[in-house]
N, C-alpha and C positions, 0 to 999 in steps of 0.2 A: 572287311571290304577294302580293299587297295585302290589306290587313287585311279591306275589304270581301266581297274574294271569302272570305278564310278565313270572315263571318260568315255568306254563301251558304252554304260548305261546312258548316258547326254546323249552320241551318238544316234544310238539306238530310238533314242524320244525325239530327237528332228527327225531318222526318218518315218516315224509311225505317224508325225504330224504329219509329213509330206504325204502320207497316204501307202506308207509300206511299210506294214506289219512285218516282225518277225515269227511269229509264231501266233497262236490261238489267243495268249493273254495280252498280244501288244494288239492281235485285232477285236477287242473288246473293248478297249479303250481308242480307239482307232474309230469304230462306230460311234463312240459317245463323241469324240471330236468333230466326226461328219454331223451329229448331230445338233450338236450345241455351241452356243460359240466359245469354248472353251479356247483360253490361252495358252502357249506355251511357257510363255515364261515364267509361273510363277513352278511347273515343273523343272527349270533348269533351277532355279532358285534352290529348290531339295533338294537338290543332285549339290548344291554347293553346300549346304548347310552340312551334307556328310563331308563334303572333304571339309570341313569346319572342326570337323568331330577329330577327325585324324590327325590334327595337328596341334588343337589346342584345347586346354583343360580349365583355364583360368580367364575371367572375361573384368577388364578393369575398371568397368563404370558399365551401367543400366546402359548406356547406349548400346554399349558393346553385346550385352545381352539382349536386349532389346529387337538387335538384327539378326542374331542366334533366334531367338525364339520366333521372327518373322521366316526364316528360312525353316526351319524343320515344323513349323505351326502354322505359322499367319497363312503362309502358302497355302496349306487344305483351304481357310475358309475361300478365298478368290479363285481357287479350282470350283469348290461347292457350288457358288451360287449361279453359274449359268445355266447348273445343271438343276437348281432346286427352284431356281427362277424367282423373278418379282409378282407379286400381287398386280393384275391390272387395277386394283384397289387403289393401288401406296399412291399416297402421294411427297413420298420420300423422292430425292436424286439417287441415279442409281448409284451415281458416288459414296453418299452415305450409309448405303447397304452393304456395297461394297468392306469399307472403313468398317462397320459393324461386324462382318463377318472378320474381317483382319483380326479383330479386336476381341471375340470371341477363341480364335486359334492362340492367339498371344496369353490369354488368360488361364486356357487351359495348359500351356507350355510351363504358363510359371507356376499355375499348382504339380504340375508334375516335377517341378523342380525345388520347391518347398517341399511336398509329402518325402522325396528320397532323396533329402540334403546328405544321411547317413549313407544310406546305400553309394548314391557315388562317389562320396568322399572316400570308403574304400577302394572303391578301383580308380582313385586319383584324379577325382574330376569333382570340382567345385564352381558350382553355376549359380554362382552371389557375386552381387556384385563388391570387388575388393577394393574400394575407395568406403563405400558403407558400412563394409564390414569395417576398417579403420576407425572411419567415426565413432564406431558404437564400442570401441575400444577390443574388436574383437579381429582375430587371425584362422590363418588356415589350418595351424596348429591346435587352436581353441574347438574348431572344426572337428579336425581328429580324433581330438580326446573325447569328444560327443559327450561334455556335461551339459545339462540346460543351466540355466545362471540368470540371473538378473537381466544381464546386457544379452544375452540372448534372446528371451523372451521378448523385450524392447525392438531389439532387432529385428524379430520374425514378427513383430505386430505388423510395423512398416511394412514389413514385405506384404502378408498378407489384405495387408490395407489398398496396396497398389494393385494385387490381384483384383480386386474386387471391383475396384473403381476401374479397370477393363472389360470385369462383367457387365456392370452398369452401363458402359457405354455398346456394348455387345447387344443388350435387350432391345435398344431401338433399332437394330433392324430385322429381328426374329420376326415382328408383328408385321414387316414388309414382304416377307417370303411369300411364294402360294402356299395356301390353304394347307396341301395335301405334305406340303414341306416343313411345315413349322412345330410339328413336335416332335421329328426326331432333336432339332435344335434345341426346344427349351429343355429336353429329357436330359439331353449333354449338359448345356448350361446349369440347370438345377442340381444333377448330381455332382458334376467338377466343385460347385461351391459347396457344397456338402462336403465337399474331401477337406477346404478350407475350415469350416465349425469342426472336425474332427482334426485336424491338428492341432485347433486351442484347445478341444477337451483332453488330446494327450499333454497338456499342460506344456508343448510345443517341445517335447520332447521328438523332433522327427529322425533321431541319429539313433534311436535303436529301435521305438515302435513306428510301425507303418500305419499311416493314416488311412480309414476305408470307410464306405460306405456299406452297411449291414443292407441284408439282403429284407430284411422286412422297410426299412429308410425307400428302398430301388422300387420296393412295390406299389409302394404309399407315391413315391413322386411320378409317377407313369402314367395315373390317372391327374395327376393334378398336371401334369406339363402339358398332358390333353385337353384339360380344361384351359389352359393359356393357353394352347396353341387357337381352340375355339373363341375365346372371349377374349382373347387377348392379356397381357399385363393386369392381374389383379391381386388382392391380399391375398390370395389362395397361394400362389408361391412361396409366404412367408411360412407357412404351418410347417414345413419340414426343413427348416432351417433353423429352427430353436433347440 
């Protein structure tokens, strides 16, 4: 994708908001727009996080990432929820739901960036942060070589630590959505962190095996994210995270 076409594609998404579609798929979304009070902005947002992509491979501190994973991530959840809507239940702000859905996009951005550390390190893209990686006495080269190590392991706890502690803040506002919207969400949520217990069991080796969720894992948590979505937040979530 060349920066050109991405400013086609900007284009093209003010005029569908303005109400003219270019074709069948821009008036698809063009209907959900008239429908809901969906924003535009956090779609120019995407549109920037690729030209993000085009330019740059290396992100020098969690902030830097941080805004990386808002733009190609956080973005989905603040599209999502006009459309998946609040509970007349919540007695949440919708700020807060908002924020949780943020929070939910950003968490799964960084397990997709934890599970294929290896993968993009081949094609020249390392999305850790390189002030941390320092600390922990480690490089881009250390990267490359894809041994796991000591200071690796240490390193990816951290990481995975702060994954998580986005999911958590994520779950409070799953239980705010409507009814009919809340377990595609926790389905998401429960299985992303499931890819997180499966990098510690590859003993955080993520530079050569790929972290996944098994397909009897996907079966088992479908009916339990149903049952959170119904009852809300309960130990039932934990059983397929062990």
């Amino acid at each position: 994708m060349s920066p050109k076409a991405l400013d086609r594609w900007e284009q093209r998404l003010i005029d569908l908001f303005e109400g003219h579609p270019y074709d069948m798929y821009d008036a698809a979304l063009s209907d959900t727009v008239a429908k809901y009070p969906v924003d535009v902005q956090p779609f120019k947002d995407m549109i920037e996080g690729m030209r993000l992509d085009l330019r740059k491979s290396r992100y020098n501190s969690f902030d830097e990432l941080y805004l990386y994973c808002y733009y190609v991530a956080g973005t989905v959840g603040l599209m999502s929820v006009p459309v998946m809507g609040i509970s007349p239940d919540s007695k949440a702000s919708t700020e807060s739901v908002y924020n949780a859905a943020l929070a939910l996009g950003i968490a799964n951005q960084l397990t997709n960036i934890l599970r294929d550390v290896g993968e993009d390190a081949r094609r020249g893209r390392i999305y850790l942060p390189q002030d941390e990686l320092e600390r922990a006495g480690l490089s881009d080269d250390d990267i490359l070589r894809g041994k796991v190590t000591d200071k690796w392991r240490s390193f990816m706890k951290g990481q995975i630590k702060r994954a998580r502690m986005f999911f958590d803040e994520a779950e409070k506002g799953v239980r705010e959505l409507n009814s009919a919207s809340r377990w595609p969400v926790w389905a998401s949520l429960m299985l992303y962190r499931q890819i997180l217990d499966a990098i510690e069991a590859n003993d955080y080796n993520n530079f050569t095996k790929r972290a996944y969720v098994g397909k009897l894992k996907k079966l088992v948590s479908l009916p339990i994210a149903y049952g959170s979505a119904l009852m809300g937040p309960s130990k039932l979530t934990q059983l397929v995270r062990r």
